[in-house]
C-alpha positions as CSV (number, residue, x, y, z in Angstrom):
1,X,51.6,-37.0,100.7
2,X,53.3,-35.0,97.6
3,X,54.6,-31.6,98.5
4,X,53.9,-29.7,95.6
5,X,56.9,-27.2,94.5
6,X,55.9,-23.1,93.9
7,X,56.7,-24.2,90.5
8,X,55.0,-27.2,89.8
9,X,51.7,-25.2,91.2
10,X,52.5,-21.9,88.9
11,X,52.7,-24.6,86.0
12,X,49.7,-26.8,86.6
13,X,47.9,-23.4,87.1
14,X,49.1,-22.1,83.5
15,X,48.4,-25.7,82.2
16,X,45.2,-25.7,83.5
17,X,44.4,-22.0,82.0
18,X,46.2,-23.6,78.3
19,X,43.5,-26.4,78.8
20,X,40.4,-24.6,79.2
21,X,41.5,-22.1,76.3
22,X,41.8,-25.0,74.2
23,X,38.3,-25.9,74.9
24,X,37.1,-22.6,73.8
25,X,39.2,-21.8,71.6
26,X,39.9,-25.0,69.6
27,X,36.5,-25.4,69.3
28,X,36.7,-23.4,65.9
29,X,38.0,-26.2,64.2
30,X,35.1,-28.6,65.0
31,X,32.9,-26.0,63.6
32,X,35.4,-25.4,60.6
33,X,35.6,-29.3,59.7
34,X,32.0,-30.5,60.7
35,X,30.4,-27.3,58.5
36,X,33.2,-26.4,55.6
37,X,32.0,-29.0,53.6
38,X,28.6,-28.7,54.1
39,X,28.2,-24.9,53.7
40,X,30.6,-25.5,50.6
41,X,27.5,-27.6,49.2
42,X,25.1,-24.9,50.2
43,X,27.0,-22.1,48.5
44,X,28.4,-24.1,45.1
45,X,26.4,-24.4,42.0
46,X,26.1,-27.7,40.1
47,X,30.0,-28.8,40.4
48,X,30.2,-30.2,44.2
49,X,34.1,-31.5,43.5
50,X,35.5,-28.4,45.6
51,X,32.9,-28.6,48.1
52,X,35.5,-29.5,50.9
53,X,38.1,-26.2,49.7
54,X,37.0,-24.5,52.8
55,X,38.3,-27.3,55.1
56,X,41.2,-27.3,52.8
57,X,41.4,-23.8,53.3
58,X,41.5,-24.2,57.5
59,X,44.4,-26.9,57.1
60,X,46.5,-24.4,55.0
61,X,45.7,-21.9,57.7
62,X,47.5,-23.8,60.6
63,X,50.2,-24.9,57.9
64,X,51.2,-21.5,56.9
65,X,50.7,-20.4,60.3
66,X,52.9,-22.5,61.9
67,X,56.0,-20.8,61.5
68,X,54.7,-16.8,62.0
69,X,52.9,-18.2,64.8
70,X,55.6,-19.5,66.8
71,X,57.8,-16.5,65.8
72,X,55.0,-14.1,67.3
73,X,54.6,-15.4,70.5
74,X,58.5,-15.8,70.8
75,X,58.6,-12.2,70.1
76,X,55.2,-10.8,72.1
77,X,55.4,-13.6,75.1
78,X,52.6,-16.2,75.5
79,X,50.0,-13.7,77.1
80,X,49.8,-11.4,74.4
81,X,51.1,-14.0,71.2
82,X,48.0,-16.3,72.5
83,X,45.8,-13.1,72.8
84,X,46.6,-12.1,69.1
85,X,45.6,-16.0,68.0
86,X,42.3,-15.3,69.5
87,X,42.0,-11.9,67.4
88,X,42.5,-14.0,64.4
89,X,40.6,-16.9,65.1
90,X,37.5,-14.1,65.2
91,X,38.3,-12.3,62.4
92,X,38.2,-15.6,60.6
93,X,34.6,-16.2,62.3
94,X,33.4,-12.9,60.9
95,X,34.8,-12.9,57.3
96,X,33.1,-16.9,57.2
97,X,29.9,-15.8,58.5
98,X,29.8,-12.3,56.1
99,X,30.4,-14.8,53.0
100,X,27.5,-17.1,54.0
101,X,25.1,-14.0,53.6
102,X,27.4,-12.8,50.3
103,X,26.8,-16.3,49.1
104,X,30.9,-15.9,48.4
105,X,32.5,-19.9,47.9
106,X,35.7,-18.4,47.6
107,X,35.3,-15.5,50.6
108,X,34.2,-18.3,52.5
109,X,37.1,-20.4,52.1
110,X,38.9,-17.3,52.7
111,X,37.7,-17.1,55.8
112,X,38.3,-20.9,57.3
113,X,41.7,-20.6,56.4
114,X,42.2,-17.4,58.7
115,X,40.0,-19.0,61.2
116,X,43.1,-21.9,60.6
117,X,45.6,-19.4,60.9
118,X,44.1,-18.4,64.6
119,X,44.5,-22.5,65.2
120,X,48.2,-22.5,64.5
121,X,48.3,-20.6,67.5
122,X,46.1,-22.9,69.5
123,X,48.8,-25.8,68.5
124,X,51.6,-24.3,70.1
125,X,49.2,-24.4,73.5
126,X,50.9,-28.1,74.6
127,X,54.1,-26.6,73.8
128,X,53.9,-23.6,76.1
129,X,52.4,-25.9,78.9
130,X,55.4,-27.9,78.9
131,X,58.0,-25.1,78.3
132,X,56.7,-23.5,81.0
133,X,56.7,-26.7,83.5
134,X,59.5,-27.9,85.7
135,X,60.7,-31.7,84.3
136,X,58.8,-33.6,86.7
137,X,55.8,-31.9,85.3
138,X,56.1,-31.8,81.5
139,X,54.1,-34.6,80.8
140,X,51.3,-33.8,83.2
141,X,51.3,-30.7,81.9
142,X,51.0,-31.6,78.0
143,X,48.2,-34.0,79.0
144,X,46.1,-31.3,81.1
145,X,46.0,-28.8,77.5
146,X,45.1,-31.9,75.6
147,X,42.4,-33.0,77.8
148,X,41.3,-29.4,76.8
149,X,40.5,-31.0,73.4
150,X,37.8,-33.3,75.2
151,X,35.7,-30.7,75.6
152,X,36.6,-29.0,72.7
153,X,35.1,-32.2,71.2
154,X,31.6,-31.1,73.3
155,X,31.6,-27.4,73.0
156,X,32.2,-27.3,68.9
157,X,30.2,-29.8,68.0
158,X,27.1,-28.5,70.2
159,X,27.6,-24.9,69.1
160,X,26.7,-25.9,65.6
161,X,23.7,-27.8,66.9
162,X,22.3,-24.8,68.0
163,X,23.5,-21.8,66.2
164,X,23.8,-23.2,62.8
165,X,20.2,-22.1,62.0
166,X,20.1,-19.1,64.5
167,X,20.4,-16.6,61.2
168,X,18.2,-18.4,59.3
169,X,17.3,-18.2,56.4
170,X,21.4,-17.8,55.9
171,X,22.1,-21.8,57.1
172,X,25.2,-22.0,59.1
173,X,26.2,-18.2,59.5
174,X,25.5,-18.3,63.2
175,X,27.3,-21.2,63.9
176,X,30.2,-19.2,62.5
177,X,29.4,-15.8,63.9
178,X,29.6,-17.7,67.3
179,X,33.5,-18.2,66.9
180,X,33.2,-14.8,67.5
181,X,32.2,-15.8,71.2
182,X,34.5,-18.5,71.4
183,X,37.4,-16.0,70.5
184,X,36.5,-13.8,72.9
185,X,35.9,-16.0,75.8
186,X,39.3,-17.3,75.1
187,X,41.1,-14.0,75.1
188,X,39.8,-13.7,78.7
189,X,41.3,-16.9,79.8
190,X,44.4,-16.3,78.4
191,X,44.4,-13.0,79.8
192,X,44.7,-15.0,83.2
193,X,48.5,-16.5,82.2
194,X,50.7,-15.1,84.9
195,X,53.8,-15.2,82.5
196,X,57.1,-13.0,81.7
197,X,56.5,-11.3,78.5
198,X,59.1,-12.7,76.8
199,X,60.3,-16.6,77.7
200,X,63.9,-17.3,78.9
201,X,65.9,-19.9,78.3
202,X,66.2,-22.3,81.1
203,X,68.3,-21.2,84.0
204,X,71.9,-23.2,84.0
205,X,70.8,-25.3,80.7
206,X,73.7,-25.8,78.7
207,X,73.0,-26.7,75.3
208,X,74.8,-28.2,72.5
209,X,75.0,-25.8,69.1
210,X,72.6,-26.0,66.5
211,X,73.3,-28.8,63.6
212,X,72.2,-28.0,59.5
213,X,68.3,-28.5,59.3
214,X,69.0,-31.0,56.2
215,X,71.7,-33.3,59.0
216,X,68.5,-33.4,61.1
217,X,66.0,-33.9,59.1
218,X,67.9,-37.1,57.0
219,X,68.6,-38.8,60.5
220,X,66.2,-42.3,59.9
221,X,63.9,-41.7,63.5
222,X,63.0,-38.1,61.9
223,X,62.6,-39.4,58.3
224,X,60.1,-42.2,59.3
225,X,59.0,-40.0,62.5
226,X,57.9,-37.6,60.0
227,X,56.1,-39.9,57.6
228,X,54.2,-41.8,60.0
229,X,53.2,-38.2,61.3
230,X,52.1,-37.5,58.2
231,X,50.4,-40.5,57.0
232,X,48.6,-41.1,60.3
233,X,47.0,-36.9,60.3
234,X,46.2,-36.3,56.6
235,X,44.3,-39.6,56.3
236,X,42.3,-38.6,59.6
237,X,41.5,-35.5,57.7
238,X,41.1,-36.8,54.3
239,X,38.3,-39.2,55.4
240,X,36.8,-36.6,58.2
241,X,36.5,-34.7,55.7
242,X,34.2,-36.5,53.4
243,X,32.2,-38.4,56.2
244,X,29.7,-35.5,57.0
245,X,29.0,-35.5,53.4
246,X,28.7,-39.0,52.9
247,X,26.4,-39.1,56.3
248,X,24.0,-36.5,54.8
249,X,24.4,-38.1,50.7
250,X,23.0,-41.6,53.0
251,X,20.1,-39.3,54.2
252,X,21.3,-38.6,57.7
253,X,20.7,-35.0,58.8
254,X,23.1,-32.6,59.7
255,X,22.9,-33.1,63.0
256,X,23.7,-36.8,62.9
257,X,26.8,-35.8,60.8
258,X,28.5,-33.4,63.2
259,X,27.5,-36.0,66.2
260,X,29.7,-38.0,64.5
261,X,32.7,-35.5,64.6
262,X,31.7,-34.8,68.0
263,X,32.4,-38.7,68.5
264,X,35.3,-38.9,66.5
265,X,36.8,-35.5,67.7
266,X,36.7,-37.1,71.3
267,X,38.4,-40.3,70.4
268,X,41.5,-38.2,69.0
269,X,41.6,-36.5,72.1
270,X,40.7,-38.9,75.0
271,X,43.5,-41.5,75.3
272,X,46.1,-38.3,75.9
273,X,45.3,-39.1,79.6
274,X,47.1,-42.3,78.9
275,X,49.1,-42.6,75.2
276,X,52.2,-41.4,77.7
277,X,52.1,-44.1,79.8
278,X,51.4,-46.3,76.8
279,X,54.5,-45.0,74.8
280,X,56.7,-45.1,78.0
281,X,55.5,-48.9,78.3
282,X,55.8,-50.4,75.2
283,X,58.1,-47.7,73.1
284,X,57.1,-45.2,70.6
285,X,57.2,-47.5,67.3
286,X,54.6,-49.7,68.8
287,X,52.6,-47.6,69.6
288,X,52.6,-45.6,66.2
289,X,51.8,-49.3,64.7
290,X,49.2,-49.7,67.0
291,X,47.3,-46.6,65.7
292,X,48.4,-47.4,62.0
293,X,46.5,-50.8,62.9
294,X,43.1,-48.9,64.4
295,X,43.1,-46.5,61.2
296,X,43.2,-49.7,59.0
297,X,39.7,-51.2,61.2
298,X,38.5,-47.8,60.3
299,X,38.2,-48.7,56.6
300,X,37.2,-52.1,57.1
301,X,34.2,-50.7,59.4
302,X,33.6,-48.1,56.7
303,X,33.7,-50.5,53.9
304,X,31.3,-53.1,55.7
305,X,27.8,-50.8,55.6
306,X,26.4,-47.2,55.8
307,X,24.0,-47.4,58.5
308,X,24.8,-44.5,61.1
309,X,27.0,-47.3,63.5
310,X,29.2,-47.7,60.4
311,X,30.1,-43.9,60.0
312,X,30.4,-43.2,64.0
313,X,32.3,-46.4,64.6
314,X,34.8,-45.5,61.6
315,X,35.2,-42.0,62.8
316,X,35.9,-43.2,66.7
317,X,38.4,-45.7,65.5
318,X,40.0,-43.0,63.1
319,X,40.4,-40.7,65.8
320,X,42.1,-43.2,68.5
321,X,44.3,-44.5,65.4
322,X,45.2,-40.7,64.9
323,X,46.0,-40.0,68.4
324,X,48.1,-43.4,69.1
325,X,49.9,-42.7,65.3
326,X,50.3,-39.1,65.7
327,X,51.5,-38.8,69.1
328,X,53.8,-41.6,69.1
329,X,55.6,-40.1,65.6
330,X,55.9,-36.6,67.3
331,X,57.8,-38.3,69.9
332,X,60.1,-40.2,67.4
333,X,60.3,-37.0,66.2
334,X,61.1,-35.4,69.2
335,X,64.4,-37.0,70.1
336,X,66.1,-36.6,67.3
337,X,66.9,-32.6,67.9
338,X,68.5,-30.1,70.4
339,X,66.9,-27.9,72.4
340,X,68.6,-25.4,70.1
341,X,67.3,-26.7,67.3
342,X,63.9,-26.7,68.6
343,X,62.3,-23.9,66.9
344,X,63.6,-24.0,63.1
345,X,62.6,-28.5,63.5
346,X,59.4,-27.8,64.6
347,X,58.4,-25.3,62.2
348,X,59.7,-27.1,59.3
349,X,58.0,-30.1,61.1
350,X,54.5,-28.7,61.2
351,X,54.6,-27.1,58.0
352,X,55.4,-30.2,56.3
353,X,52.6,-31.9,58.3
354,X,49.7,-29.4,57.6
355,X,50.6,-29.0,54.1
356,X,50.0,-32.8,53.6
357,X,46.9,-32.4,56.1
358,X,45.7,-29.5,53.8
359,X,46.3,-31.9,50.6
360,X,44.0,-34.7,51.9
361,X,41.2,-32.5,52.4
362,X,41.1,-31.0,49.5
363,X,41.7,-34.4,47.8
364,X,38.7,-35.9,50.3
365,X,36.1,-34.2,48.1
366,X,37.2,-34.8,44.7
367,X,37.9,-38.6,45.6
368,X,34.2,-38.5,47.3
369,X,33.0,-36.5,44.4
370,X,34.1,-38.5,41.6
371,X,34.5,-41.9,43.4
372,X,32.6,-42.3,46.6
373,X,32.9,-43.2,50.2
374,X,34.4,-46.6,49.4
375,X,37.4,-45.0,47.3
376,X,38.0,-42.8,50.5
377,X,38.3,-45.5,52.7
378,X,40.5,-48.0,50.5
379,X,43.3,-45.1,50.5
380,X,43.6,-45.9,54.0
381,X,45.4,-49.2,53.3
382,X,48.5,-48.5,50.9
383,X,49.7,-45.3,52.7
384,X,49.3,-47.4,56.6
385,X,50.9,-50.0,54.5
386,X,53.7,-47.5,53.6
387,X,54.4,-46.5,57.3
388,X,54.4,-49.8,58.6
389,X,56.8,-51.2,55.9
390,X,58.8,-47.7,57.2
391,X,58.4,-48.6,60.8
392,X,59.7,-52.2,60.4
393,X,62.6,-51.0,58.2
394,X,63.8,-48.7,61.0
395,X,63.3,-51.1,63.5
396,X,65.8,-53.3,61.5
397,X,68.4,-50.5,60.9
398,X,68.2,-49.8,64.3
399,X,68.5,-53.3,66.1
400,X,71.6,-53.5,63.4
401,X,73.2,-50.5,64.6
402,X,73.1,-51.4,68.0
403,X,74.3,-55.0,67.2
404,X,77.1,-53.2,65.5
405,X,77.8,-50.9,68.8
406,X,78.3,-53.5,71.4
407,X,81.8,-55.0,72.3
């Protein structure tokens, strides 16, 4: 029988906390993605091309929030930083939900991308799990907060099913008044953390000193870390983004749209129980492949029909190719820097990474606009053809270099 340590229980019990807040909490980007571009339609005249700007909108939230974000809860502690995200989050609810009944396009986009600045907060949640956890721990840890986003994938999804007409005849405000709810639920959970105000470097960690940000980020595993990153989240969101509205412009209803987030929201978040395992098995490379690979079936199921298995099918396999892609490059990522190093990589890391996320949805509705579903879907080839040309050429350099190394 496992003796659990007073610190591995304090951790799993912060984890566990981190996980149900991302359930709650998190669940504002659901809402934000499945409705942005839908309540876009509802509140644009004639010219759809920008209906997706509000989801565009969230994604620059989380990009430019990555960096204050971090900063805050270094300077506040995790308790109170956390609690601050949650303020945010429902100011973003309320400025969405008063621009619904202004009829305000703009106001509304406004408000998802404060509603994404509150979920820059909500990505540092897997971070402070595993800061917080002894090493034994870490990965348990991380994969407890991202199981939160299981749920998240229930609880979003299902509070736009039945709020989104609960102010009617303004369609959608009460989905977003209920982030309000969300917000506030989470702020109690968090409340719960039992941690120091401010966090402390480990005890008797010595660390190396900080290298240039431009020596880091030109090493090859951070260079093709960061484009696989890259390539593997903004083409998730850049064909997210359009499905709900190519569901509904195929005569599916709302509802059937943000099922199929719901679906494809779990798939991203699911396999976290086991993509550790998987990358400690086979290696990180492979397993970025292997979810450059799923997101490539996702176009080929998208391209093949637009019967309601098509869309849901595509969405699933986009979201297990995101998580496999996406968590295997963070790891790349992740070796190549100190632990003194960790904050100024990491914020150049996510900002770089939601900038690009915040592209592709914006681009999503202009492409879907102007060219269709199809057009959406036949993107996904060159730039998964980009990362695996990228992956191979590293693998090369690398099997070279340690060729090179041995006696």
């Amino acid at each position: 029988m496992t003796v659990r340590t007073a610190a591995e229980r304090e951790a799993r019990r912060t984890a566990l906390i981190l996980a149900a807040s991302q359930a709650v909490v998190g669940s504002a980007a659901p809402i934000s993605i499945s409705l942005g571009a839908l309540a876009g339609v509802y509140l644009l005249g004639d010219d759809k091309s920008l209906a997706t700007a509000p989801v565009t909108g969230f994604n620059v939230g989380v990009a430019l929030g990555a960096i204050p974000a971090a900063a805050m809860i270094r300077s506040l502690g995790q308790r109170y930083g956390f609690m601050t995200g949650t303020l945010v989050t429902a100011i973003g609810g309320l400025i969405a939900t008063a621009a619904l009944y202004l009829g305000s396009f703009w106001l509304f986009a406004t408000g998802l991308m404060v509603i994404g600045l509150g979920g820059a907060f909500v990505q540092q949640f897997r971070f402070a799990a595993a800061d917080n956890a002894p090493a034994q721990f870490k990965a348990k840890a991380i994969s407890f907060v991202l199981a939160g986003g299981v749920f998240t994938a229930i609880i979003g999804p299902q509070t736009v099913i039945f709020t989104r007409e609960l102010l009617a005849p303004v369609m959608f405000a009460g989905a977003f008044a209920a982030i309000l709810v969300l917000a506030a639920i989470g702020a109690v959970l968090i409340s719960m953390l039992r941690l120091p105000a401010k966090r402390l470097t480990t005890v008797g960690h010595v660390d190396l000193p900080a290298r240039p940000l431009r020596e880091i980020a030109t090493q090859p595993q951070f260079a093709v870390g960061l484009l696989c990153a890259v390539g593997s989240y903004a083409l998730m969101s850049f064909v997210m983004t359009g499905a709900p509205l190519a569901m509904v412009g195929c005569g599916f209803s709302p509802d059937d749209a943000t099922l199929g987030i719901s679906w494809h929201v779990m798939a991203m978040f699911a396999p976290s129980f086991f993509t550790g395992a998987l990358i400690t098995r086979f290696g990180k490379e492979k397993i970025v492949a292997a979810g450059l690979l799923l997101l490539i079936g996702c176009g080929l199921v998208a391209l093949s029909g637009i019967e309601l298995w098509h869309f849901w099918t595509a969405l699933i396999l986009l979201g297990l190719g995101w998580n496999f892609g996406f968590i295997g490059a963070t790891a790349m990522v992740a070796d190549t820097y100190r632990e003194s190093e960790k904050g100024k990589v990491q914020g150049l890391h996510d900002f770089v990474l939601f900038g690009s996320v915040a592209c592709g949805s914006l681009a999503s509705g202009i492409v879907y606009n102007n060219a269709g579903w199809d057009m959406l879907n036949w993107v996904i080839f060159p730039v998964t053809g980009i990362c695996l040309v990228a992956l191979a050429l590293y693998a090369l350099w690398r099997s070279r270099r340690l060729l090179t190394a041995m006696p």
